[in-house]
C-alpha positions, 0 to 999 in steps of 0.5 A: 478460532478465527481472530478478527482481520488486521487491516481496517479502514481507517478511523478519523483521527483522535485529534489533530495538530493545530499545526496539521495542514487543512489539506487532506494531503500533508505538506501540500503533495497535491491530490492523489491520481484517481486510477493512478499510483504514487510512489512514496521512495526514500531509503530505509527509516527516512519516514515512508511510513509515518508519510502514509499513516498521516496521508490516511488518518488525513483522508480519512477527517476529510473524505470520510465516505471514502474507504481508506485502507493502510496495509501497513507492517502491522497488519499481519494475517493469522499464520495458522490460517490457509491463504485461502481462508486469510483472503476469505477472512478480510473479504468478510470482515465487517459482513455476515459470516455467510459464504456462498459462491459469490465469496468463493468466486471473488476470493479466488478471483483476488488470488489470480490476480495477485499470482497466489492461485497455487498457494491457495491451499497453503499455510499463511506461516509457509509463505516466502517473502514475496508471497506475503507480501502478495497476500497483503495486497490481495487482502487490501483489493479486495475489499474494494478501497477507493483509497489504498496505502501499501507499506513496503516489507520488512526486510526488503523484497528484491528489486524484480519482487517489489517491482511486480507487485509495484505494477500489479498495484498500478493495474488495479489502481487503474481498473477500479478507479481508486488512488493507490499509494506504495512506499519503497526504497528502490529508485529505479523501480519508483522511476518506473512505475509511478504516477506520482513520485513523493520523494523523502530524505531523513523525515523531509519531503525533497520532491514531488512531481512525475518521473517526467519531471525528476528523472534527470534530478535524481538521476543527476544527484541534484536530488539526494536521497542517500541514506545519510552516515552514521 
């Protein structure tokens, strides 16, 4: 039996705070680059994502003919299912169930894309970490989003693993022309590869601009973003 696909564009919200921002974008970070991605870093349980969720649930009431999709720690695909038929699954979701070569084609081209093409043929509950993760991003891409938020692991992938994925994001971010968004806890990679930085420290929004501009900051320890002790 194939169980429904856990990712899903997201709903407008139920209901909204009196207190919520008008913005579609909360506590005024600005727009999202179009074709571009930004970088949501802080360390672990400083609210990234918390951060996202809001960020799409805000989208979502205010471009609701956008497709916003939150690939985020809930969302987990069958493990009994190959990565092939999990890549197929969301590709269809919300679709007739026919399969064609249109759908074989796409899905392996999501495969490639994302470094998966080898393990096409493997059990979803075999993959390592990194693979998962993949997965999780293939199974977002291709469902063609305008707008993506991608929530980084748990337990944390190591700084090259998140980095890769970071870029292939960033790629995919430039070639269909969405606004593409990812959490991490990782400094120096965020410095890196992101458009756009949103920097949080213990649920509060320290900083937003480029690695242009607050490099030199964090760098220098004008900005903090170290867990705070116990």
């Amino acid at each position: 039996m194939i169980a429904p696909f856990p990712f899903a564009s997201i709903p407008a919200a139920a209901d909204r705070s009196a207190s919520t921002p008008p913005a579609s974008h909360p506590g005024c970070i600005g727009p999202l680059p179009i074709g571009g991605l930004t970088v949501v870093v802080g360390p672990a349980g400083c609210g990234k994502t918390r951060l996202l969720r809001r960020i799409a649930h805000l989208l979502a009431d205010d471009e609701p003919a956008a497709r916003t999709i939150l690939a985020d720690r809930q969302a987990a695909s069958v493990a009994s299912l190959r990565v092939f038929e999990a890549l197929l699954l969301a590709h269809k979701q919300g679709d007739r169930w026919a399969v064609g070569a249109h759908e074989i084609q796409a899905v392996g081209a999501r495969l490639e894309q994302v470094g998966l093409t080898q393990a096409a043929g493997k059990l979803v509950a075999d993959l390592a970490g990194d693979a998962h993760y993949r997965l999780r991003l293939a199974q977002a891409l291709i469902r063609r989003p305008d707008v993506l938020l991608l929530d980084e692991p748990d337990p944390p992938l190591p700084q090259a693993a998140q980095a890769g994925i970071a870029a292939l994001l960033k790629r995919a971010a430039a070639e269909q022309g969405m606004r593409a968004v990812i959490a991490m806890a990782d400094l120096h990679t965020a410095l890196q590869v992101a458009d756009k930085l949103l920097v949080l420290r213990q649920g509060r929004l320290l900083a937003i601009g480029t690695p242009d501009e607050l490099r030199d900051p964090l760098r220098a320890g004008r900005l903090d973003i170290a867990p705070a002790p116990p």
